[in-house]
N, C-alpha and C positions, 0 to 999 in steps of 0.2 A: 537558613533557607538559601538553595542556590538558584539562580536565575539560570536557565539550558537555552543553549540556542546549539547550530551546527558548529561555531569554534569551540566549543567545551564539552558535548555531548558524546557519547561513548557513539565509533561510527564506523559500519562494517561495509564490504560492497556484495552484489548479488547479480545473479542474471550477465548479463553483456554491456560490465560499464555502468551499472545502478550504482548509484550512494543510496545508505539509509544512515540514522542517525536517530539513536535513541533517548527521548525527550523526558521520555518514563519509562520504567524496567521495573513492573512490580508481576509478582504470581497474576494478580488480581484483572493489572490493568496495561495496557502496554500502549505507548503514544509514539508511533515515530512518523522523523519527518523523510522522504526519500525523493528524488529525484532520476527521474529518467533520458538518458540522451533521446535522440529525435531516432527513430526506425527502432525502438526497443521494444522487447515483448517479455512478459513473464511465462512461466509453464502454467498450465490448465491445472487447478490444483482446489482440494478441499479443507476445510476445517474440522471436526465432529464435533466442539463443543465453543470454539471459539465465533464469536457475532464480530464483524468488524463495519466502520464506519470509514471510507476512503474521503475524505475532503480536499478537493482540487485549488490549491493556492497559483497556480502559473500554468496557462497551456487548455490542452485538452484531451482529457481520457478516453478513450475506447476500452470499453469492459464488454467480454462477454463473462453473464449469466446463465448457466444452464441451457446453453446452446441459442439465447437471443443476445444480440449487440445493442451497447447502448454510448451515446457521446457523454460525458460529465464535462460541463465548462467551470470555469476559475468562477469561485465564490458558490458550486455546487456541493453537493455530499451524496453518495450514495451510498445503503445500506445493505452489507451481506449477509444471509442470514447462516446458522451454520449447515454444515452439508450442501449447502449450494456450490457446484461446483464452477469456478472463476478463475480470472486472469486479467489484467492488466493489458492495453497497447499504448505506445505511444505513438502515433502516426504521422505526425506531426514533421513539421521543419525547424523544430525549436524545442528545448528542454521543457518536460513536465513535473512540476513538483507538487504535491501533494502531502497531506497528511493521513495516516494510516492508527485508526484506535481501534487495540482488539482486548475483548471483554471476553475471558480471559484471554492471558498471552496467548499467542498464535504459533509462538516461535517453539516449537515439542509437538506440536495437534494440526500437523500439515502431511495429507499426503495426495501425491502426486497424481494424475494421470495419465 
């Protein structure tokens, strides 16, 4: 057994300046943890078969959902379902880190809008 944290975890960057960092890398289940600088946005983007769980560790999320905005604060989770189509903001004046669980991997079953 190995203990993962972001020193030892396989760690890629995305967007304008995102870290993520892979906590679990299975077909099945995929766990990372990623952080976003302050004025950061993702692309508007869908799943087809992938469900994900966003959980907010630092900060505060702005998710649009299929065209409604929603705030997540630290020690919330919200859930996407697949085909919903979503995005990430960070709005903030301070880094946002979260954890991101996608049932299955997410990373092949994304596409844009």
């Amino acid at each position: 057994m190995e203990v993962k944290s972001i020193q030892n975890a396989e760690h890629y960057t995305w967007g304008n300046l995102c870290d993520g960092w892979h906590l679990l890398k299975t077909d099945s289940l995929s766990i990372i943890q990623e952080k976003m600088p302050s004025k950061t946005e993702e692309a508007l983007h869908f799943h087809t078969k992938s469900q994900q769980i966003f959980y907010i560790l630092k900060g505060v999320a702005t998710f649009e959902v299929d065209g409604e905005f929603i705030n997540v604060n630290a020690n919330q989770a919200l859930h996407i379902k697949p085909n919903q189509h979503h995005r990430i903001f960070n709005k903030e004046d301070f880094d946002l880190e979260f954890l991101v669980i996608s049932e299955p991997k997410s990373h092949g079953d994304r596409i844009n809008l």
